[in-house]
CHARMM-style PDB file with segment names, atoms N, HN, CA, C and O in Angstrom:
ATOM      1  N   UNK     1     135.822-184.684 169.173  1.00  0.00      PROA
ATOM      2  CA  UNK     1     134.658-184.445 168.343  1.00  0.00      PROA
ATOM      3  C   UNK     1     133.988-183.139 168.807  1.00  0.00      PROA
ATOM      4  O   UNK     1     133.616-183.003 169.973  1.00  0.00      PROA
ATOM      5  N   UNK     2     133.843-182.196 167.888  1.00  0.00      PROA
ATOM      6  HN  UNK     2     134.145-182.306 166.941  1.00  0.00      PROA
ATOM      7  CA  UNK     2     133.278-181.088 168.161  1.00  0.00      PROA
ATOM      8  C   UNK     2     131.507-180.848 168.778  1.00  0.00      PROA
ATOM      9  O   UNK     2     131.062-179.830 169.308  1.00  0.00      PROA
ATOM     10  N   UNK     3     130.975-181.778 168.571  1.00  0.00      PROA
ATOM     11  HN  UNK     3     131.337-182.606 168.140  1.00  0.00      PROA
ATOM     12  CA  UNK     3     129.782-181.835 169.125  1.00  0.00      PROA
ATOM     13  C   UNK     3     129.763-183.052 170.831  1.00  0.00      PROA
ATOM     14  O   UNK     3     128.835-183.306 171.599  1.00  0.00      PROA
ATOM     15  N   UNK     4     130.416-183.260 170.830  1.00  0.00      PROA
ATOM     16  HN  UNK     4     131.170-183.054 170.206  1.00  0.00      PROA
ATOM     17  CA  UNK     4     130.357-184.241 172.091  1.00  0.00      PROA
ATOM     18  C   UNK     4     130.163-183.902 173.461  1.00  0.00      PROA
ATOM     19  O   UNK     4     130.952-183.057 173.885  1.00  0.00      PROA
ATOM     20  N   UNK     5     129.460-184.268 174.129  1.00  0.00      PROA
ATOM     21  HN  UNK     5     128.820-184.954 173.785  1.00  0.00      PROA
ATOM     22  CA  UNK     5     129.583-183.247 175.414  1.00  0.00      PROA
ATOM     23  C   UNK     5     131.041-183.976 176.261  1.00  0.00      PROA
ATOM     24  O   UNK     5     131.655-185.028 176.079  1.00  0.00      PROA
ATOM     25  N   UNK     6     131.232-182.633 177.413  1.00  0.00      PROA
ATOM     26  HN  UNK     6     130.734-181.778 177.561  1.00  0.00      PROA
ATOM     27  CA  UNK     6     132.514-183.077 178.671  1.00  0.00      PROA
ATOM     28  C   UNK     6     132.027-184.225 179.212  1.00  0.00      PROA
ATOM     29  O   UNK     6     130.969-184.813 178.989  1.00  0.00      PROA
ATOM     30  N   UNK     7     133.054-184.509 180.057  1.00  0.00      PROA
ATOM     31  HN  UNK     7     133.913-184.032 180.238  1.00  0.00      PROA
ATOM     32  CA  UNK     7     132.763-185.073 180.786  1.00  0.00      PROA
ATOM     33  C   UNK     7     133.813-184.467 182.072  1.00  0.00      PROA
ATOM     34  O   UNK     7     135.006-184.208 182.234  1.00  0.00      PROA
ATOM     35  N   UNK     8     132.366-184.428 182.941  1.00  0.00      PROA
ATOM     36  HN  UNK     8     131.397-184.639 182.810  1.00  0.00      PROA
ATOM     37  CA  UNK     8     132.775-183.874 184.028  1.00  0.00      PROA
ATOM     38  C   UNK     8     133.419-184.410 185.709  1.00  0.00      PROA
ATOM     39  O   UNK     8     132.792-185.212 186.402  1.00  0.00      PROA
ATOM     40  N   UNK     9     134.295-184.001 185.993  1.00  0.00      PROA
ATOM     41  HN  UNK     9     134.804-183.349 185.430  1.00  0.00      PROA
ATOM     42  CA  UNK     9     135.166-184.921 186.922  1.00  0.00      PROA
ATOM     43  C   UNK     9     134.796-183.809 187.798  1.00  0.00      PROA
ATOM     44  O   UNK     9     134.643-182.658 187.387  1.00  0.00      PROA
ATOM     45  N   UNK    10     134.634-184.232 189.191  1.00  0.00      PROA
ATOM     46  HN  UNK    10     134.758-185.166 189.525  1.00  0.00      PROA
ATOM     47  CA  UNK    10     134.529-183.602 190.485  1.00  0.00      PROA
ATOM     48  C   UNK    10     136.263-183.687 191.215  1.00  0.00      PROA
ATOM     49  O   UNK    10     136.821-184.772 191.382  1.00  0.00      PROA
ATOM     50  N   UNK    11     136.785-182.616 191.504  1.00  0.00      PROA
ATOM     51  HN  UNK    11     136.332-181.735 191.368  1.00  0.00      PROA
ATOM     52  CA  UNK    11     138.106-182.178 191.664  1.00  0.00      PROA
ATOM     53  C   UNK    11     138.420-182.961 192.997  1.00  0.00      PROA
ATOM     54  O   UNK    11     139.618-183.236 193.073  1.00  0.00      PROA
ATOM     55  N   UNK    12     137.825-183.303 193.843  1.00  0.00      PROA
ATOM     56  HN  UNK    12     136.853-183.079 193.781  1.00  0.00      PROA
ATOM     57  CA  UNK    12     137.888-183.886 195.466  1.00  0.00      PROA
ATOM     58  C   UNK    12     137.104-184.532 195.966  1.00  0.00      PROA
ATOM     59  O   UNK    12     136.290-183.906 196.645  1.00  0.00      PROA
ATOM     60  N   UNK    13     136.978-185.684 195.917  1.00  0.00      PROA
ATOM     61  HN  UNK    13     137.639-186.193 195.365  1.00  0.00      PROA
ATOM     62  CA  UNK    13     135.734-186.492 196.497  1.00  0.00      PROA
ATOM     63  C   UNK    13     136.294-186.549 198.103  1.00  0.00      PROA
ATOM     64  O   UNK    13     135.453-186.682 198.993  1.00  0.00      PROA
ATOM     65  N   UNK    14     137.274-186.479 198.339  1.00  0.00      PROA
ATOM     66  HN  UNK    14     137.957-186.371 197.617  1.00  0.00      PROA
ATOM     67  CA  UNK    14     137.140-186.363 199.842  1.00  0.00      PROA
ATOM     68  C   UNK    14     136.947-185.274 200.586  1.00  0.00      PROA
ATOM     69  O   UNK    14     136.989-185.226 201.815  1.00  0.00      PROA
ATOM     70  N   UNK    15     136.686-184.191 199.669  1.00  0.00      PROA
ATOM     71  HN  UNK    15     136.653-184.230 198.670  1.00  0.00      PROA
ATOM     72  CA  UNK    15     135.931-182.999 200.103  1.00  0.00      PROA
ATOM     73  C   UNK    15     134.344-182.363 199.845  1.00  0.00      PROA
ATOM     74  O   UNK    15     133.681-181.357 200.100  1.00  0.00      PROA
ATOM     75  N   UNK    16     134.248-183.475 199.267  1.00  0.00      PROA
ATOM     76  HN  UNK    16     134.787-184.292 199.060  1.00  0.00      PROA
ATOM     77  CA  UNK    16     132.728-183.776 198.678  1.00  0.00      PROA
ATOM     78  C   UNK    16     131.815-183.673 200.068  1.00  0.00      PROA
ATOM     79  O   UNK    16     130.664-183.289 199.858  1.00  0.00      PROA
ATOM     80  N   UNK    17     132.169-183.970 201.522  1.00  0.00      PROA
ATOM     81  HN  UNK    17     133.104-184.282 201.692  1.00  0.00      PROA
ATOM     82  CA  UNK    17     131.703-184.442 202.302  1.00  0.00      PROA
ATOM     83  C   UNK    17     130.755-183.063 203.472  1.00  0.00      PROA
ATOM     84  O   UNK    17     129.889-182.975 204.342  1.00  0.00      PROA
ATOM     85  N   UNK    18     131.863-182.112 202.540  1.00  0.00      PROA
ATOM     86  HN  UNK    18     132.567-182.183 201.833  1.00  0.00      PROA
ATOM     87  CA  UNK    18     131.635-180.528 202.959  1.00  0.00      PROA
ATOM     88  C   UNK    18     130.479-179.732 202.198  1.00  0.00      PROA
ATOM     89  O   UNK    18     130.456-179.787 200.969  1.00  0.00      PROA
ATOM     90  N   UNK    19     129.405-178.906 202.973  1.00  0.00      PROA
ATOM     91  HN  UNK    19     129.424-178.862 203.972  1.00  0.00      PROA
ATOM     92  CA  UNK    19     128.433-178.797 202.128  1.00  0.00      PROA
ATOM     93  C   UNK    19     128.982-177.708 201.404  1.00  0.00      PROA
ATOM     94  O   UNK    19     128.590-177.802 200.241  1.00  0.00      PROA
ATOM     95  N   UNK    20     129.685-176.752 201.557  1.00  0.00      PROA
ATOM     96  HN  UNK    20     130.004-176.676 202.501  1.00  0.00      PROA
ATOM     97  CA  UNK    20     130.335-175.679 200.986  1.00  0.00      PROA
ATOM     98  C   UNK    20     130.835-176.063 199.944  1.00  0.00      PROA
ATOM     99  O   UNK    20     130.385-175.537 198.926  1.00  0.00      PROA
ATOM    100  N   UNK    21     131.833-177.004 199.796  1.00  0.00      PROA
ATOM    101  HN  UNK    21     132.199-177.432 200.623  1.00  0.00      PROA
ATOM    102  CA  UNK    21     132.330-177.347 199.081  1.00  0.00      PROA
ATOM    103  C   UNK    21     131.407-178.078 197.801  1.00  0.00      PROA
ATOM    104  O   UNK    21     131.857-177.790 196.692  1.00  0.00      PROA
ATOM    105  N   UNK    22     130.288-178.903 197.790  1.00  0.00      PROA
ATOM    106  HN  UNK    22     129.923-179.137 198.692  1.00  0.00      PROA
ATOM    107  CA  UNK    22     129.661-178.923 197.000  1.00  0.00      PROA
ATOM    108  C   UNK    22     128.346-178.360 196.509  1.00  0.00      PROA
ATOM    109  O   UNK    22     127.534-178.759 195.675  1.00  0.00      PROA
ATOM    110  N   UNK    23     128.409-177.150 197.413  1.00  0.00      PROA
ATOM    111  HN  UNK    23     129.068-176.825 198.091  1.00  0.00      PROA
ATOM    112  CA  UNK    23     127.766-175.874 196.910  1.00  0.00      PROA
ATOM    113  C   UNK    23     128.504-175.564 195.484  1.00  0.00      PROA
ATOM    114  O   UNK    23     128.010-175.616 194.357  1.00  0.00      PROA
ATOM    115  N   UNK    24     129.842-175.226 195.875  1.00  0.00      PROA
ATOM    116  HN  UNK    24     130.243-175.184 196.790  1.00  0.00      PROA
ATOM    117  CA  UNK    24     130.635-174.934 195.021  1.00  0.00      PROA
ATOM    118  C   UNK    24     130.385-175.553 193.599  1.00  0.00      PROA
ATOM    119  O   UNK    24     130.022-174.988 192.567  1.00  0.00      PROA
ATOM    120  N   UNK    25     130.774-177.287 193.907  1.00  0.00      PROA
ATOM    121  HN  UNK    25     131.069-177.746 194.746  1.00  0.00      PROA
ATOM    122  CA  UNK    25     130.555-177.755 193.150  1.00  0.00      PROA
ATOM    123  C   UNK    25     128.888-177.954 192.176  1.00  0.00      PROA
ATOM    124  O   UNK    25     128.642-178.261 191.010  1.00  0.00      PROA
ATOM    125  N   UNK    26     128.284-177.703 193.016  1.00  0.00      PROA
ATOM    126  HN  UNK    26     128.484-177.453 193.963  1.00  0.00      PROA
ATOM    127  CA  UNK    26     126.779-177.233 192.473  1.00  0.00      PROA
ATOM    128  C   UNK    26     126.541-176.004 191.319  1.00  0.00      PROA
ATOM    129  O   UNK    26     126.348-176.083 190.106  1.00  0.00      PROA
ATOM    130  N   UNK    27     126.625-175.025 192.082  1.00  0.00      PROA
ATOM    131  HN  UNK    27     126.781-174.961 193.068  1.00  0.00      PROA
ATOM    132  CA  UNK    27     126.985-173.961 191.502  1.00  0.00      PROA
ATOM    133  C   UNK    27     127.391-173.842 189.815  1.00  0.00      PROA
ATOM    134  O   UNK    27     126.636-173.668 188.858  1.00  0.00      PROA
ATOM    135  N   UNK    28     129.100-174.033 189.857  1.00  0.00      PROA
ATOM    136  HN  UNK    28     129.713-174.175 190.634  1.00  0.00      PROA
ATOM    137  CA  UNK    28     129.750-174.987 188.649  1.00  0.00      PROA
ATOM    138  C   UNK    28     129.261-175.704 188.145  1.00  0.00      PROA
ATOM    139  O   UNK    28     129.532-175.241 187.037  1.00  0.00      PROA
ATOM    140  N   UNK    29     128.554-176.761 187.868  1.00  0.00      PROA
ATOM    141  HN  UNK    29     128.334-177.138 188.768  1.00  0.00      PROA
ATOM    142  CA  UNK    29     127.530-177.476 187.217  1.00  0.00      PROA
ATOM    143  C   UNK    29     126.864-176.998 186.794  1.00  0.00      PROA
ATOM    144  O   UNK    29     127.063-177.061 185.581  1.00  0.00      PROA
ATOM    145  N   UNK    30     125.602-176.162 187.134  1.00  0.00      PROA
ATOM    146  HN  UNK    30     125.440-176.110 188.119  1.00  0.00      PROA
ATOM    147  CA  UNK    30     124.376-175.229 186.683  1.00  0.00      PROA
ATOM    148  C   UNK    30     125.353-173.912 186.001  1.00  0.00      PROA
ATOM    149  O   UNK    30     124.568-173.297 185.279  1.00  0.00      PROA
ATOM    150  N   UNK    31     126.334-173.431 185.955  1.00  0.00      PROA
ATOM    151  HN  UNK    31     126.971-173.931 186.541  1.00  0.00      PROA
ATOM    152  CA  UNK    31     127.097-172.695 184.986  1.00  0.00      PROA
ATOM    153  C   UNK    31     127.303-173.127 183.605  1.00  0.00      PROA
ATOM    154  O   UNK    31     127.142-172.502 182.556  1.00  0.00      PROA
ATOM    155  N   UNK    32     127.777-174.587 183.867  1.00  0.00      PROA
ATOM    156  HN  UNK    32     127.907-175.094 184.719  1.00  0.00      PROA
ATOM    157  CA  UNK    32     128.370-175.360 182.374  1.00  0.00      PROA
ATOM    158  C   UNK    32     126.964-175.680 181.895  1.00  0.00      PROA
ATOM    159  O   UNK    32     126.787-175.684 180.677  1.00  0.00      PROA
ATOM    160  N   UNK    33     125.985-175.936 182.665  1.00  0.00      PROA
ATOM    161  HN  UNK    33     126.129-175.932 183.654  1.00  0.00      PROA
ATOM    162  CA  UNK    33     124.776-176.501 182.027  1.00  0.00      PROA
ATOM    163  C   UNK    33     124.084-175.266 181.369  1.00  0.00      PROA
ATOM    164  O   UNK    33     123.483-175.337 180.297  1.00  0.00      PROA
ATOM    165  N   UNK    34     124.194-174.378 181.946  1.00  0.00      PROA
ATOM    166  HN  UNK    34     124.682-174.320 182.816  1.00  0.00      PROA
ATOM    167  CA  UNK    34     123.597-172.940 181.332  1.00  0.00      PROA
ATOM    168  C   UNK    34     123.830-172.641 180.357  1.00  0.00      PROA
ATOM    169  O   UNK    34     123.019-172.252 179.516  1.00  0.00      PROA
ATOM    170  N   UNK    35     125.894-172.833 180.136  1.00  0.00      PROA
ATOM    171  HN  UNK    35     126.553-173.149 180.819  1.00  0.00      PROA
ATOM    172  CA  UNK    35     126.310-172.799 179.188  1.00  0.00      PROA
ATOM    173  C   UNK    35     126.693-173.299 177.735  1.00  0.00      PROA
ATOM    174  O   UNK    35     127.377-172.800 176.841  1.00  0.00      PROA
ATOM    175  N   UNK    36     125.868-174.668 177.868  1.00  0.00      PROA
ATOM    176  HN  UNK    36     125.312-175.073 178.594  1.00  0.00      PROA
ATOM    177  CA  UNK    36     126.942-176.002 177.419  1.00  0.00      PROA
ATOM    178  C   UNK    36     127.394-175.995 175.876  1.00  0.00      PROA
ATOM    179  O   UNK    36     128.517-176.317 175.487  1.00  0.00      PROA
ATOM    180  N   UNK    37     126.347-175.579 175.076  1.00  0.00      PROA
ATOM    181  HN  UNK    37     125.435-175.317 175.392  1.00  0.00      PROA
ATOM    182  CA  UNK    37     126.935-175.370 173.802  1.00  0.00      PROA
ATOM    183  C   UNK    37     128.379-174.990 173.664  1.00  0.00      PROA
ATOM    184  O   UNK    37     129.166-175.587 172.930  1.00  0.00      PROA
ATOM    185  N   UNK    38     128.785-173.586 174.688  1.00  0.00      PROA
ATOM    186  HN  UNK    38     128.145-173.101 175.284  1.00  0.00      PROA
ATOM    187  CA  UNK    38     129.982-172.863 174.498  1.00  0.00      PROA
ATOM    188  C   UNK    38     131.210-174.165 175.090  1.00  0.00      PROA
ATOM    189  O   UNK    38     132.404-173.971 174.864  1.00  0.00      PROA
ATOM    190  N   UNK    39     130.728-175.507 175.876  1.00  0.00      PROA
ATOM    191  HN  UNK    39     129.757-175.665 176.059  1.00  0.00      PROA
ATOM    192  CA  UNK    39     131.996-176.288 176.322  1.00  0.00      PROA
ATOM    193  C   UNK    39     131.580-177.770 175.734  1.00  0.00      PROA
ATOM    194  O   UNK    39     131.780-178.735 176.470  1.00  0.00      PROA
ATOM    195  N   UNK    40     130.924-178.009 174.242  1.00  0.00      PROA
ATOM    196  HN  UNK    40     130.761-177.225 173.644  1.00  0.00      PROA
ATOM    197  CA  UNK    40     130.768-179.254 173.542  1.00  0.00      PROA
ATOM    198  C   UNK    40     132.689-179.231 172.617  1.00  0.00      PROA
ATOM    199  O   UNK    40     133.499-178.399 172.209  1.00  0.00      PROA
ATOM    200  N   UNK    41     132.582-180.311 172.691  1.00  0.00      PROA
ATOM    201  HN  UNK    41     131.924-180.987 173.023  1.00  0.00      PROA
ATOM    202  CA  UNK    41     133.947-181.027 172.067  1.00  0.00      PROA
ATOM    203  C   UNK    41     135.124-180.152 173.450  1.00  0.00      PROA
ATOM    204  O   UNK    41     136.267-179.793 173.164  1.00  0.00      PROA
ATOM    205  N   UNK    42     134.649-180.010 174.541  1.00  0.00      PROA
ATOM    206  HN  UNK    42     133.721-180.302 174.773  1.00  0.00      PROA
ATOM    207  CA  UNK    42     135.957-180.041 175.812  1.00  0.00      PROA
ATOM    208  C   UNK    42     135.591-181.753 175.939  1.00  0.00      PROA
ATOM    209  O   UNK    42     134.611-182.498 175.927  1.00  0.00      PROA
ATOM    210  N   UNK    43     137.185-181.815 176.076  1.00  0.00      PROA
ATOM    211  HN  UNK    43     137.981-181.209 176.086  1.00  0.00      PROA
ATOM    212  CA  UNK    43     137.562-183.414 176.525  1.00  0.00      PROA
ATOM    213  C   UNK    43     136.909-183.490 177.765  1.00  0.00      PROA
ATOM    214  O   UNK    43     135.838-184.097 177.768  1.00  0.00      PROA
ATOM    215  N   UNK    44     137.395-182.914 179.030  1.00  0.00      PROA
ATOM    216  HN  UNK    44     138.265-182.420 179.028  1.00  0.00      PROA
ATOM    217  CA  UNK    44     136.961-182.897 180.269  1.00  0.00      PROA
ATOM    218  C   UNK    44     137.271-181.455 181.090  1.00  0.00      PROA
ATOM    219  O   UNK    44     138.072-180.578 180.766  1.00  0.00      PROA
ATOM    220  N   UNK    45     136.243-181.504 182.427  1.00  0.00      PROA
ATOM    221  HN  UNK    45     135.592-182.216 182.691  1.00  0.00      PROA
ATOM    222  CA  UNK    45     136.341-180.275 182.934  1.00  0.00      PROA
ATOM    223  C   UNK    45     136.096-180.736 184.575  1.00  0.00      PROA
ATOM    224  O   UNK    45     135.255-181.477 185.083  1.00  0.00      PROA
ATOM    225  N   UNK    46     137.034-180.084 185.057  1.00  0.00      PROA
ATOM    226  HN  UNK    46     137.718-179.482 184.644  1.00  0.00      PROA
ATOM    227  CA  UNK    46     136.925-180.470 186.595  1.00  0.00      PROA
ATOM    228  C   UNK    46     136.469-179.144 187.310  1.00  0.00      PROA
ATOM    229  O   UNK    46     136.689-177.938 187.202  1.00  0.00      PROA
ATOM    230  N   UNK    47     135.676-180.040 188.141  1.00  0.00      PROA
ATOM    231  HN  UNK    47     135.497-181.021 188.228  1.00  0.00      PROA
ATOM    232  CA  UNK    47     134.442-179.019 189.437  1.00  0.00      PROA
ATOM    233  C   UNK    47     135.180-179.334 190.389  1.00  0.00      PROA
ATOM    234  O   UNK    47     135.859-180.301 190.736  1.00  0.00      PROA
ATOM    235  N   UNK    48     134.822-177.953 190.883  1.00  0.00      PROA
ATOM    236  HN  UNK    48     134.270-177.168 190.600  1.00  0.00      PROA
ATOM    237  CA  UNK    48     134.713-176.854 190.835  1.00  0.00      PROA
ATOM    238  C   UNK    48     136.790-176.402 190.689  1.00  0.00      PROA
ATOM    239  OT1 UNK    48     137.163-175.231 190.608  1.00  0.00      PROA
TER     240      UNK     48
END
């Protein structure tokens, strides 16, 4: 569906544990959210 939002999957939860790493993943989030219109009807998108 072209209006639907992602849904977003985090790429490593066992690296989740690293703050770098979910900097990263932070980061990536506040990008797609900035962006989100341009990623409605993506099936899914993995962070980072």
């Amino acid at each position: 569906m072209p209006t639907s939002l992602p849904v977003l999957t985090i790429g490593s939860l066992d690296r989740f544990s690293d703050r770098e790493y979910r900097e990263q993943c932070a980061v990536r989030l506040v990008d797609i959210l900035l962006d989100l219109e341009n990623y409605r009807g993506v099936g899914r998108i993995f962070i980072p």
